[in-house]
N, C-alpha and C positions, 0 to 999 in steps of 0.2 A: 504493500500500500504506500510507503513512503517514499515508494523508489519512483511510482506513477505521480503521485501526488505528494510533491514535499511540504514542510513546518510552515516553509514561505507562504506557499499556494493554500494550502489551507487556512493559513492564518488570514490570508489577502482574501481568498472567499468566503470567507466568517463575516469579516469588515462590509462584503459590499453587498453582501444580506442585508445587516444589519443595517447601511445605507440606505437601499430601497425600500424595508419594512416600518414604512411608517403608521401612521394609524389609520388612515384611510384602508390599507392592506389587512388590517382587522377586521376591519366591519364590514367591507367589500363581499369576501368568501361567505360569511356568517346572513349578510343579507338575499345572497343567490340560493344558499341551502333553505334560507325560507321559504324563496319565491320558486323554488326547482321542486321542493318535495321528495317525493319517488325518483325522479328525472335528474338527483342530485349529480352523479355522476359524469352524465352528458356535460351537464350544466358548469361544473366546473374546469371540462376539457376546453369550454369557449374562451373561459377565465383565465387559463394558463396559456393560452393563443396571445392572447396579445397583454396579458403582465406578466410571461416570464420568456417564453421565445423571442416576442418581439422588441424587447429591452438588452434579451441575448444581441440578437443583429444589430441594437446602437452600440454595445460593449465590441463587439467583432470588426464593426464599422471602425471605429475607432481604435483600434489597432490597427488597422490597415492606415491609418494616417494619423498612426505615430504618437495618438493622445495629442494630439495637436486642430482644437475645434472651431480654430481660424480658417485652416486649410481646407476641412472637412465643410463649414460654411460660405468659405470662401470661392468655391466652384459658382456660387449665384453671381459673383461678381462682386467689386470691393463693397459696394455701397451696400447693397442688398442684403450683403454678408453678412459686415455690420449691425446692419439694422436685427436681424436675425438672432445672432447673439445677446444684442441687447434685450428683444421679446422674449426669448428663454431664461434670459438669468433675472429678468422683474418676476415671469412667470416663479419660478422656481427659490425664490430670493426673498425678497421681503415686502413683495406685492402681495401672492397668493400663498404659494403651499409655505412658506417657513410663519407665517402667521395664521393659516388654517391649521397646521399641526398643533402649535400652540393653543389655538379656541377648544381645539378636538381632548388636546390633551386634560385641559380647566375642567369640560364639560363632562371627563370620564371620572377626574379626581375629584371633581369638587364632593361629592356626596359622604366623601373618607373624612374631607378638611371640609366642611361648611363655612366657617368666620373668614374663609381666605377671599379677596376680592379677584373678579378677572384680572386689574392692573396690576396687583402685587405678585400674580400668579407667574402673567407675563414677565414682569421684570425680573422678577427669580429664576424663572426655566430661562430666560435670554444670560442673563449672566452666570451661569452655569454652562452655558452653551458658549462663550465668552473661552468663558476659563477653558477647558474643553478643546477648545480648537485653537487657543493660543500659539501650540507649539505644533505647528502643520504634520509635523514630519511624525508626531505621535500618533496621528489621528487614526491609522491602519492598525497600530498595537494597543491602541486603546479598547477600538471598537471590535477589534477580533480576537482578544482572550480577555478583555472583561465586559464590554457592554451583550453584546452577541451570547457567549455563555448564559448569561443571566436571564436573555431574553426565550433564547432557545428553550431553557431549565422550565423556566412560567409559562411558555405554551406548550411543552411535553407534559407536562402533569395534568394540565387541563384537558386537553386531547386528550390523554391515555385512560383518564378517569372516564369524560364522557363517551369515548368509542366502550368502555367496559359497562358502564349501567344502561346505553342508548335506550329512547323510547321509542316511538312509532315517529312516520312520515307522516305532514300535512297533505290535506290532500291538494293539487292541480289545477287549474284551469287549462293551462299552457301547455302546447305541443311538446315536445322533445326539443325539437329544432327550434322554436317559439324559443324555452328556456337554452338555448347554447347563444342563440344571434343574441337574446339580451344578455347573458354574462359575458360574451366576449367585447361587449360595449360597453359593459362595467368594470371590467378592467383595462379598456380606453383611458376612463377616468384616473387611475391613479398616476399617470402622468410618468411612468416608471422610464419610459424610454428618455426623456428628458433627461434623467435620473443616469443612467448609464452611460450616456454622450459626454455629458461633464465631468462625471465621476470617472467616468474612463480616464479622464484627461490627468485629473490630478493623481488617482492610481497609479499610471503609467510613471507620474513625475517625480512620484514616493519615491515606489521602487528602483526607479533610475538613480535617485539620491543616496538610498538606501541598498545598492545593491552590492555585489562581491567586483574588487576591480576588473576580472577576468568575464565575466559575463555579458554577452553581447545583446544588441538591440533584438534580436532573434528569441536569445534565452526568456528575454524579459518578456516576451510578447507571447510566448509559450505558458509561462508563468502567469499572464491576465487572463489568458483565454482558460486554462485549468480553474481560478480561480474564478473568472463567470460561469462556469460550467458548474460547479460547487454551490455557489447561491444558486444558482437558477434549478439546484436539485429540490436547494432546501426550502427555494420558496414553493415550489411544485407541491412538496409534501405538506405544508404549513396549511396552504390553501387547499387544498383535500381535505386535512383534518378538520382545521375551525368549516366549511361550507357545509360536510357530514352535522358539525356541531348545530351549525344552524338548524338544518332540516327537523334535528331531534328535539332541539330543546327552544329554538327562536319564536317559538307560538306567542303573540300578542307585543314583541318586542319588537322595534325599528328605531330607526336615528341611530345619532352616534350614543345611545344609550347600549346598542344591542349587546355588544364584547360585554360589558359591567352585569347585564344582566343575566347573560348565558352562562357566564363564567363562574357567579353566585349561584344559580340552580342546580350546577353541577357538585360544585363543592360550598356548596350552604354560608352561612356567613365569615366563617372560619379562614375562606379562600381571598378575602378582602386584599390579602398583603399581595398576593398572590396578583392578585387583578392589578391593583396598584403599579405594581412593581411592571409586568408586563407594560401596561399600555405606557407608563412613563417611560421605559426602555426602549420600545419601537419609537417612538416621541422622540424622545431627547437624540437616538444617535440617527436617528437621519438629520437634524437639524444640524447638530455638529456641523455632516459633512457639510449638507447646503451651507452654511455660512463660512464655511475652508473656501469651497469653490465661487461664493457671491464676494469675497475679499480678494481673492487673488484677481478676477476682472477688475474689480473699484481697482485695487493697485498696479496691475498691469497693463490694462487697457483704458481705463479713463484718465488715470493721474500721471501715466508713464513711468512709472517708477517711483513717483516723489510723496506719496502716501508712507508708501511701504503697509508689511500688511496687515500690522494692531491695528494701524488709526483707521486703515480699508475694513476691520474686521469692527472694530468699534461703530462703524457708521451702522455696517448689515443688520448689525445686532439689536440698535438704537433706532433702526427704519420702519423694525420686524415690529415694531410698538406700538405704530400709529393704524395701520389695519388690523392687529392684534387687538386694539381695544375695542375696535368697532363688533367684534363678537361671527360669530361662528356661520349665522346665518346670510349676514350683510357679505361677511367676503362670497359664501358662495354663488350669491346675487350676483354681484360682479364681477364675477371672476368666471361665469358660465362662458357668455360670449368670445371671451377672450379666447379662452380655449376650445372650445366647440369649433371657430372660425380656424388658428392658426395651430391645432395639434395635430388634422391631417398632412398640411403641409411639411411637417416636422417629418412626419412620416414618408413623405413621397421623398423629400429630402434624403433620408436614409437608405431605404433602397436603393435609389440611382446610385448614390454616392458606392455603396455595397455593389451595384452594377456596373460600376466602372473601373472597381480596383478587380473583379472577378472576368470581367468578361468586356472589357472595354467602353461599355455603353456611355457615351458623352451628356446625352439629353441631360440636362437636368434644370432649366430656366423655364421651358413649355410645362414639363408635366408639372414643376413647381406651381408655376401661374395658374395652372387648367384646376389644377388641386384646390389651391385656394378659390377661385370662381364657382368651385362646387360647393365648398363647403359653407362659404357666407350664402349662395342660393337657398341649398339644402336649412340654415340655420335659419335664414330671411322666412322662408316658408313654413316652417315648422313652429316659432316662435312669435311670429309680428303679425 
């Protein structure tokens, strides 16, 4: 086993688990096993189509250009390019998901801690997140032998109890197909591929940093793809388990209450720490990373250099505050369109880019353009 997979690559796909398992990847599974029933199974092969494969192919992408998401953007052309990066790292940063994890995070803990307010909540989980990704080069040994463990540890216990007591299946309305076309649009939503384009990048940049002097650009690129291969096992399996969990125990539950509540009925009050501990763990280490990666842009790409990356990390941190306090519901108001319109593009984006280092194929400004025209139609129509 350690001659296929070494201490490194393990360690490094521990880390980029733990990266992409935020809390939305909680409730996601736990919500399809509601809405699937019997047809759980189906249901969550849709789930694993596009938040664990298709997050593999921005992770792959990006080895093929080097963790380098200039370059990999950069095929649109400079401007466009530009522009591109900047709409993924507000997305991913401290416009939406680094202060929707935060609201997700309040609104699972608050019922442990009552007298704590949303603001004070926020400003604690950010400066701990602060602290945390201070020292960049930590962030892979941090999140892959202590955050990762611990979170793994709290959804093994849960899963194992509830696959061992399970009750019965809800019943249906939805086809087979009906239940896979909507979980594979629910795992649209967790934005995972996002997640893998940048984290690739800084991954990449670790282990370069971090690697043996002897070891080539080759080894190391061996070494990420072993290690997305690794989470992409472990989120397979995670999402199997909590979606089963749904089916069996999810009866009358929804929102981001579902995990708190599943998780209690399984293991009665006693499990509280348990619950806690879990959701703050998927919480706190994806944020980390997003805030490594939304400070090295502020410092590399906005300031040129002349931040450097506390004060670049200070700012993310300090940004993640102001949509943080407006609460759970309101970002996901505005934060729908955003993404509905430019997360297929993302997507065409990565393919070409995957078709060009594989098979030559150039396109990639048309299908980009034709992508987006679809997607604000398709949104225009459905929504307005």
């Amino acid at each position: 086993m350690n001659k296929i997979f070494s201490s490194r690559a393990i360690t490094t796909g521990l880390a980029i688990f733990s990266m992409l398992f935020g809390s939305g990847n909680l409730i996601f599974p736990l919500m399809i096993g509601l809405q699937a029933g019997p047809h759980t199974g189906i249901a969550v092969t849709g789930l694993i189509l596009t938040a664990v494969l298709l997050p593999l192919l921005g992770l792959v992408s990006m080895i093929f250009f080097d963790g380098n998401y200039h370059k990999f953007f950069g095929r649109l052309g400079k401007g466009t390019g530009s522009f591109m990066i900047l709409y993924c790292m507000l997305i991913i940063g401290p416009l939406i998901v680094m202060p929707r994890i935060v609201t997700v995070a309040f609104s699972m803990t608050q019922p442990f801690v009552p007298a704590l307010s949303l603001t004070w909540f926020s400003i604690i989980f950010m400066g701990i997140t602060f602290a945390a990704a201070y020292r960049r080069n930590n962030i892979v040994e941090i999140l892959g032998k202590v955050v990762t463990p611990l979170l793994l540890i709290s959804l093994s216990i849960i899963i194992a109890k509830g696959i061992l007591g399970h009750g019965y299946y809800l019943p249906t309305t939805k086809t087979m197909l009906d239940n896979f076309v909507s979980s594979a649009l629910t795992g649209y939503k967790t934005l995972d591929l996002l997640g893998t384009i940048f984290f690739g990048a800084i991954i990449l940049e670790i282990l370069r940093d971090t690697s043996p002097e002897k070891e080539s650009p080759h080894q190391r690129a061996i070494v990420t793809l072993k290690s997305g291969l690794i989470s992409a096992v472990l989120l397979g399996l995670v999402y199997v388990g909590l979606s089963f969990l749904g089916a069996w125990y999810g009866s009358g539950l929804a929102g981001d209450t579902i995990f708190a509540g599943v998780a209690l009925r399984i293991m009665g009050h006693g499990g509280a720490l348990v619950v806690a501990t879990a959701v703050l763990m998927a919480c706190f280490s994806t944020v980390i990373a997003l805030a490594a990666v939304f400070a090295e842009y502020i410092d590399r790409d906005l300031s040129r250099n002349r931040l450097g990356y506390t004060a670049s990390l200070a700012i993310g941190t300090i940004a993640t505050l102001i949509p943080a306090h407006l609460g759970l519901a309101a970002i996901l108001n505005f934060s729908e369109p955003i993404i509905m319109v430019g997360y297929p593009v993302i997507i065409a984006i990565t393919v070409c880019n995957l078709a060009y280092k594989l098979w030559g194929f150039r396109f990639i400004k048309i299908p980009a353009f034709l992508t987006l025209v679809g997607s604000t139609a398709h949104y225009w129509m459905t929504h307005v």
